[in-house]
C-alpha positions in Angstrom: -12.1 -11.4 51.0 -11.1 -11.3 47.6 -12.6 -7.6 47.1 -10.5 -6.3 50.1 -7.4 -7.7 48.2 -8.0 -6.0 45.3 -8.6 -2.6 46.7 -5.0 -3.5 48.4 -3.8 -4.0 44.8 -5.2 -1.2 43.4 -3.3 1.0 46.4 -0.2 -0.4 46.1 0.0 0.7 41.7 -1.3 4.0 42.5 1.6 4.4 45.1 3.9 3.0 42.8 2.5 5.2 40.1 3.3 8.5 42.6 6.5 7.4 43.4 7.4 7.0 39.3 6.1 10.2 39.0 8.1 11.6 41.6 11.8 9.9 40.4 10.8 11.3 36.9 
């Protein structure tokens, strides 16, 4: 399901955003 994988996306750059957050 192409909605399912976007959610996934969507996850993963909010994590990613976190752990920026947390480095800076």
């Amino acid at each position: 399901v192409k909605g399912s994988v976007r959610l996934g996306e969507i996850l993963m750059l909010r994590e990613t955003e976190r752990e920026a957050k947390k480095i800076k």
